[in-house]
C-alpha positions in Angstrom: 93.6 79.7 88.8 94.3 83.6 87.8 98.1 83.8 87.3 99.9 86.0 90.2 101.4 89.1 88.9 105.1 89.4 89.1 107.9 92.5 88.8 111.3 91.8 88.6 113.0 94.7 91.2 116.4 93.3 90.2 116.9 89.8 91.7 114.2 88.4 89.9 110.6 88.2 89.2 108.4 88.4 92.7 104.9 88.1 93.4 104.2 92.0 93.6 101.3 94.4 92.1 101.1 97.8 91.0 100.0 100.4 93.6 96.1 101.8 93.7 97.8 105.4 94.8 100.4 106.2 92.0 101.0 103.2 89.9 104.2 102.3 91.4 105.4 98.5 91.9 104.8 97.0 95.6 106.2 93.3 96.5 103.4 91.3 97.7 105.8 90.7 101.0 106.2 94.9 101.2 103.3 97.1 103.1 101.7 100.3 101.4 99.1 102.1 102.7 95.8 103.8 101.0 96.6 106.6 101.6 100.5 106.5 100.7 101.9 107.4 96.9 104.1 105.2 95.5 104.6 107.1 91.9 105.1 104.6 88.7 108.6 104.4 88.5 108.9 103.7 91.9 109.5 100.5 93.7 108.5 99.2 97.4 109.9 95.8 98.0 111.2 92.9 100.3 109.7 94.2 103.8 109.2 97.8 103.3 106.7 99.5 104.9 105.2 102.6 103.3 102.5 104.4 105.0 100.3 107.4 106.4 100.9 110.6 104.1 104.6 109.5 103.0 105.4 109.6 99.0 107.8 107.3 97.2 108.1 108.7 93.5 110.8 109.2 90.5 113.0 106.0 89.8 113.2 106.0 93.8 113.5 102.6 95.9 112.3 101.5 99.5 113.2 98.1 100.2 114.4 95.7 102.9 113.0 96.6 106.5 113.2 100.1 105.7 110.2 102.7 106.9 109.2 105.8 105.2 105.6 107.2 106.8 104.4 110.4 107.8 104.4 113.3 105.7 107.9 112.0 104.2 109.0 112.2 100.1 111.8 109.7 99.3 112.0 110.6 95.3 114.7 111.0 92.6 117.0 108.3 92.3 116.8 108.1 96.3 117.0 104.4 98.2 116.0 103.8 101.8 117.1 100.3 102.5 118.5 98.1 105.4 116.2 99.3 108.9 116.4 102.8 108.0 113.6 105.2 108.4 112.6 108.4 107.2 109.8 109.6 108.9 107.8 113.6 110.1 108.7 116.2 107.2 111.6 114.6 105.7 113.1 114.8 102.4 115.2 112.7 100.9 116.1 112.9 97.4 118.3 113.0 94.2 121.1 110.1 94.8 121.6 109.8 98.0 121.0 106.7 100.4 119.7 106.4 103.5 120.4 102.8 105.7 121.4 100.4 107.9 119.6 102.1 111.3 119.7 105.1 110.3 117.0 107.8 110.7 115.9 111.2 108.9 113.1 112.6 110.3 112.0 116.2 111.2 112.0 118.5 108.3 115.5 117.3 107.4 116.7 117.2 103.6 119.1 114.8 102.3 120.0 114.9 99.1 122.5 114.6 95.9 124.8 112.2 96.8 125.3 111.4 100.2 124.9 108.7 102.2 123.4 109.0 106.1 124.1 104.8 107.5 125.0 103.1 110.6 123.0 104.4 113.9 123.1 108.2 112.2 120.4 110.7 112.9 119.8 113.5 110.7 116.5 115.8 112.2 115.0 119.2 112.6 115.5 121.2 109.9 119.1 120.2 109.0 120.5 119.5 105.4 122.9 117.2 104.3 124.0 117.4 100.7 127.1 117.2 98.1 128.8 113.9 98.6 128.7 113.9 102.7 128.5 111.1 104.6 126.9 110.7 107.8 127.3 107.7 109.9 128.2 105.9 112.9 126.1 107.0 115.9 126.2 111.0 115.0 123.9 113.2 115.2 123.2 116.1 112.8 120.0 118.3 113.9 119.0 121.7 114.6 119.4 124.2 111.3 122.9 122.7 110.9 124.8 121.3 107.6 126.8 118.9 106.0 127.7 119.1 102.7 130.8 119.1 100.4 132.8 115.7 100.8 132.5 116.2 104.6 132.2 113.2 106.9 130.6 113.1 110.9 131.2 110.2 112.3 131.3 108.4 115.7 129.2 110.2 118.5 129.3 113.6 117.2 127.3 116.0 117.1 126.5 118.6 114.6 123.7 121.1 115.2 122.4 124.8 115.8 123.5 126.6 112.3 127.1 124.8 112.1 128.1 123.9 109.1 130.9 121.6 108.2 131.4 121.3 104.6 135.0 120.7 102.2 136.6 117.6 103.1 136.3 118.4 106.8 136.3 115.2 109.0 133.7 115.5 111.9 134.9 112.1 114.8 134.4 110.8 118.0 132.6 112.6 121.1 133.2 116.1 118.9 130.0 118.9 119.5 130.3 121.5 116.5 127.5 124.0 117.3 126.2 127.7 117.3 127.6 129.3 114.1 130.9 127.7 113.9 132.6 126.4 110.9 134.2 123.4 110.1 136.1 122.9 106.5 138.4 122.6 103.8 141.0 119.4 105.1 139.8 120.1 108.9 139.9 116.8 111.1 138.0 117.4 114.6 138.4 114.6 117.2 138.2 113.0 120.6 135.9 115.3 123.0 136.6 119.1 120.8 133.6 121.4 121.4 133.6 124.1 118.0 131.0 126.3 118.9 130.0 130.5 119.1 131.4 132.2 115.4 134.4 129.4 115.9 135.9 128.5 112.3 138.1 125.6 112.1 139.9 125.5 108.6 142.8 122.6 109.4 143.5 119.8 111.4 142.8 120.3 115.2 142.3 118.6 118.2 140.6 120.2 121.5 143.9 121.3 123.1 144.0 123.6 119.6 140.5 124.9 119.1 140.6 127.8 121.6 143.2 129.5 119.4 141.1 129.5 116.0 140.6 132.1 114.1 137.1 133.4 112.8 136.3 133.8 109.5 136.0 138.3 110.3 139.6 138.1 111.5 140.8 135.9 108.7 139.1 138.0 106.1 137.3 136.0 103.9 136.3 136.5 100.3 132.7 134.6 99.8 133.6 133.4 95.9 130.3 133.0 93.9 130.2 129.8 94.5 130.4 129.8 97.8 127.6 132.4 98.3 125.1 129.5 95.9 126.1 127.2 98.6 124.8 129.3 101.6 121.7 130.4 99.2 120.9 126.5 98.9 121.3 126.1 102.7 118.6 128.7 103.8 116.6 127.6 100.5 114.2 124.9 102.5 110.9 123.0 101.6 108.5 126.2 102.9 110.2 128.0 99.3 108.7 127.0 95.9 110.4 124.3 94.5 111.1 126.2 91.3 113.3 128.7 93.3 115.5 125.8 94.5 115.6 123.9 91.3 116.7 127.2 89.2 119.3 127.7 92.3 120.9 124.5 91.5 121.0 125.2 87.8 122.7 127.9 88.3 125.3 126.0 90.8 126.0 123.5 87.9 126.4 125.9 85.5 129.0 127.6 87.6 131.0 124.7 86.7 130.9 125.2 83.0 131.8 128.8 83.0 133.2 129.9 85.9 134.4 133.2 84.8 131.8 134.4 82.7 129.0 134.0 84.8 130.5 134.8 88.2 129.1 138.3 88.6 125.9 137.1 87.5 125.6 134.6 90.1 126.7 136.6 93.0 123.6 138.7 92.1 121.8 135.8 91.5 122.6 134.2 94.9 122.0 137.4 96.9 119.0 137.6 95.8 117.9 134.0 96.6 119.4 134.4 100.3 117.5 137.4 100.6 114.0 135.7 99.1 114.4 132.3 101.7 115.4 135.2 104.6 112.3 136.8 104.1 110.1 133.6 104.7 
């Protein structure tokens, strides 16, 4: 009797074999399609199910009862585990973790580090990156996005072109919409609607959020770094991927020098905002 190969994909060897589309490693107890890419360093196990157009590449892992189908890339160091799915358009990518019953579909990016768990939904074409969290039963859709060391949690909702970034805190039955803003150590609660050219910069509950200030009358100074932030927002999968990888460089290297590169990357930045605007 032929001998059954085996891969170990961390808990100890399993029956599993190497995928016809890509080279990747698939459980034997895992489901891959024909037509789905599962790149060499990637692994597929436990009950996964991998199919239609999707792509599972770098050192990226799909395991458990997670789905990823569709037109969908999971890569990087990404893992989609628990009942999770990412499905339509969706990216997900770098470090970040996607699971429990949780669902990125759309053309919706999450990336770096963040994690998107519970009953979350992140769809459309919204982005969640940084170190964010998204969980609970929220909802983040539209062009909206998280990013920073923000959290949404609970039942909110996050959506149009809002962004809530910093260390913002995003709970219960909240709606942060239209163009508003929520960040630095902002905490948003019970049933507070932020929405129009609203900023919220502190702690506020609904009672508070008629009276805040917007970001024209409070006179704010986009720093360089803030203007690579905004560039990587509008920066979505329809751009060359070399634009949005060389945007990133130059958002690390802003850490190494901050003052001698500044001017160079406000150019820089403009000019990326004004390439992705253009599209």
């Amino acid at each position: 009797m032929k001998n059954k190969t085996t891969h170990d994909f961390g808990g100890g060897p399993v029956p599993a074999h190497q995928h016809s589309n890509g080279g990747g490693w698939v459980a034997d107890t895992a489901k891959v399609s024909k037509t789905a890419f599962v790149g060499p360093d990637a692994e597929v196990y436990g009950n996964a199910y991998v199919y239609g157009n999707a792509y599972v590449y770098g050192k990226a892992k799909v395991y458990d009862n997670a789905k990823v189908y569709d037109n969908a890339k999971v890569y990087g160091d990404a893992w989609v585990y628990g009942k999770a799915i990412v499905s339509d358009y969706a990216w997900v990518y770098g470090n970040a973790a996607v699971y429990d019953n949780a669902k990125v579909s759309g053309d919706a990016v999450v990336s770096d580090y963040t994690r998107v768990s519970g009953k979350a939904c992140v769809y459309g074409k919204a982005q969640v990156f940084g170190d964010a969290k998204v969980y609970g039963n929220a909802n983040v859709y539209g062009n909206a996005a998280v990013y920073g060391d923000a959290k949404v949690l609970g039942k909110a909702e996050v959506y149009g072109y809002a962004y809530v970034y910093g260390d913002a805190v995003v709970d219960g039955d909240t709606e942060v919409s239209g163009d508003a803003f929520v960040y630095d150590d902002a905490f948003v609660y019970d049933d507070t609607v932020v929405d129009g050219d609203t900023e919220v910069s502190g702690t506020s509950s609904e009672e508070e959020s008629s009276d805040l200030e917007t970001e024209s009358e409070m006179g704010i100074n986009k720093s360089a770094e803030e203007r690579l932030q905004e560039a990587k927002l509008v920066i979505h999968k329809d751009l060359h991927e070399e634009i949005e990888d060389a945007a990133i460089d130059v958002a690390n290297s802003i850490q190494c020098n901050p003052d001698g590169v500044a001017s160079l990357l406000v150019d820089f930045a403009d000019t990326i905002l004004a390439l992705a605007r253009n599209q």
